[in-house]
TIZAKOL-175891 format. One record per atom (N, C-alpha, C): residue number from 1; atom name; x, y, z. Coordinates in Angstrom, 1 decimal, always signed. Each point is the difference from the previous one (the first is absolute). Example, Ala and Ser with C-alpha at 12.3 -4.5 7.8 and 13.67 -1.06 7.14 Angstrom:
residues 2
nr|atom|xx|yy|zz
1|N|+13.2|-5.7|+7.8;
1|CA|-0.9|+1.2|+0.0;
1|C|+0.9|+1.2|+0.0;
2|N|-0.4|+1.1|-0.7;
2|CA|+0.9|+1.1|+0.0;
2|C|-0.8|+1.1|+0.8;
***
This chain:
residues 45
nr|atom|xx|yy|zz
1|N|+22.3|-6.6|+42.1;
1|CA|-1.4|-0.3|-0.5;
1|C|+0.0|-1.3|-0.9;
2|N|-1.1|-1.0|+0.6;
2|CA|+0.2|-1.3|-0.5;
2|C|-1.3|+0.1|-0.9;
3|N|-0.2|-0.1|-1.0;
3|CA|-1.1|-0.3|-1.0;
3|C|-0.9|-1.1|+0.5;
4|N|-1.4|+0.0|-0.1;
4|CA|-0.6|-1.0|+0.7;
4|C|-0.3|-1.1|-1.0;
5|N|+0.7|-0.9|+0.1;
5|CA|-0.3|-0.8|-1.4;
5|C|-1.8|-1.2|+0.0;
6|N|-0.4|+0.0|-0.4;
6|CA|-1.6|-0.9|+0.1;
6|C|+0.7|-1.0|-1.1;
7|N|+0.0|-0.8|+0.6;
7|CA|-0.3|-1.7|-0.6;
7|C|-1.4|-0.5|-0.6;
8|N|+0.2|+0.0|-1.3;
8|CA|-1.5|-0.4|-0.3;
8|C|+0.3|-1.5|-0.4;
9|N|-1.1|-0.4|-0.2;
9|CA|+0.3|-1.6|-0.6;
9|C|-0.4|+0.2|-1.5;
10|N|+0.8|-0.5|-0.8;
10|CA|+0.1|-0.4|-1.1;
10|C|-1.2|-0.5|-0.4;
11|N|-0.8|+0.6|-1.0;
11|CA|-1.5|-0.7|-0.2;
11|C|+0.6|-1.2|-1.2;
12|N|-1.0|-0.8|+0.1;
12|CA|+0.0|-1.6|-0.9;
12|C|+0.5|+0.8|-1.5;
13|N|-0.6|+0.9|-0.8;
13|CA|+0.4|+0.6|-0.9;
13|C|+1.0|+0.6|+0.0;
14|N|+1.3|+0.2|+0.9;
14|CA|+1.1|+0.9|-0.1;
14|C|+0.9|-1.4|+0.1;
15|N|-0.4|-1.1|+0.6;
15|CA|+0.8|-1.1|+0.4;
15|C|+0.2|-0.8|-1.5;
16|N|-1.4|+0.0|-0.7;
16|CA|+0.2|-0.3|-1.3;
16|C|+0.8|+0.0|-0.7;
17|N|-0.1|+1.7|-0.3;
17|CA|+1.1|+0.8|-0.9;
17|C|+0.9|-0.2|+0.5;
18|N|+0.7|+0.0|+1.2;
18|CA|+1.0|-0.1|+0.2;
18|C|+1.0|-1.6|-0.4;
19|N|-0.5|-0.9|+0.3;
19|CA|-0.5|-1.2|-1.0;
19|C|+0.5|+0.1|-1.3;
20|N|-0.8|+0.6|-0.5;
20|CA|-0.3|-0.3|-1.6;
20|C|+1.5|+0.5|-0.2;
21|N|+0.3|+1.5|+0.5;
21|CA|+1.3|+0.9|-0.3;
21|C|+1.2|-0.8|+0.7;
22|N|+0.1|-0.9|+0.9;
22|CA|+1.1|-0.9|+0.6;
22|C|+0.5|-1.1|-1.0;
23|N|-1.5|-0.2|-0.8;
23|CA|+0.3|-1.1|-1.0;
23|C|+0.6|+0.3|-1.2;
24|N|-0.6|+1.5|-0.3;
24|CA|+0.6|+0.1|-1.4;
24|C|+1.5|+0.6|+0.3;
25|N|+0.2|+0.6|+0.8;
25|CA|+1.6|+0.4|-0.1;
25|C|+0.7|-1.2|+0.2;
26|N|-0.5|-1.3|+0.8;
26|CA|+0.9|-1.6|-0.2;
26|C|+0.0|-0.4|-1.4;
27|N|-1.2|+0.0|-0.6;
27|CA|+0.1|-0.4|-1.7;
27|C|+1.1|+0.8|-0.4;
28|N|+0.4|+1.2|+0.2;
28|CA|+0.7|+1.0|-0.9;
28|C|+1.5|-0.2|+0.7;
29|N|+0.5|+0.1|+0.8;
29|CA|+0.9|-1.0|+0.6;
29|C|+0.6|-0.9|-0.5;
30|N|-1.2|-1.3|-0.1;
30|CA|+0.6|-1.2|-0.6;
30|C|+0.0|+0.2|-1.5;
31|N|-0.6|+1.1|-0.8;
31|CA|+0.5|-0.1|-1.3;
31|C|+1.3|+0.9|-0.2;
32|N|+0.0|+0.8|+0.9;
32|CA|+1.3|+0.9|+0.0;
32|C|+1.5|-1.1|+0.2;
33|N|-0.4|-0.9|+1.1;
33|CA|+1.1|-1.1|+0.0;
33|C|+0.0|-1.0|-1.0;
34|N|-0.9|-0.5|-0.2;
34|CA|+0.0|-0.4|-1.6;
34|C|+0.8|+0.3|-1.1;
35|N|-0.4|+1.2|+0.0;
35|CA|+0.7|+0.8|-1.2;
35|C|+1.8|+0.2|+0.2;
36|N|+0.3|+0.1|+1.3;
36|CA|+1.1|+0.4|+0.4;
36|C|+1.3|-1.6|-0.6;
37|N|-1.1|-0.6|+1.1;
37|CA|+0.8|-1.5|-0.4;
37|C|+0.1|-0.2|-1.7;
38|N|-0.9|+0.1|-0.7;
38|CA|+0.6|+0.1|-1.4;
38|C|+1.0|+0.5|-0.7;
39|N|-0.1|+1.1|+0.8;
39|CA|+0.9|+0.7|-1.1;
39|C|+1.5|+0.0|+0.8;
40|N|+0.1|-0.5|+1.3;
40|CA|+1.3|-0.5|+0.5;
40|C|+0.0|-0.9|-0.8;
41|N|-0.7|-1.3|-0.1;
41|CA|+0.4|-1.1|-0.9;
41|C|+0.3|+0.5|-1.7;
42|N|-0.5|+1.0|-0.5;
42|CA|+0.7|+0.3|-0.9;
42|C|+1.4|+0.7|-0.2;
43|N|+0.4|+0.6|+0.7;
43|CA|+1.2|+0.5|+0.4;
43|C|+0.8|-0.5|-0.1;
44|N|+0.2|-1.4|+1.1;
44|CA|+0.6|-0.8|-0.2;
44|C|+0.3|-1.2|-0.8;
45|N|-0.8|+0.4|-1.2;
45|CA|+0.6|-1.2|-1.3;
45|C|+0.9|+1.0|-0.4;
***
């Protein structure tokens, strides 16, 4: 038994959020690597 899967299209508002949520986990990323690189460079003095 194969589950009947329905493809719906993504409405303009789900495409958004998805968006908005793609961006902010990049922001948080690059401050997570940010932060990383620091504190290797402190390490190493």
């Amino acid at each position: 038994m194969t589950p009947k899967i329905k493809i719906n299209r993504p409405s303009f508002q789900e495409a958004q959020n998805y968006l908005k949520l793609s961006d902010h986990y990049a922001l948080q990323e690059n401050a997570l690597k940010k932060y990383l690189q620091k504190f290797i460079q402190k390490m190493m003095i």
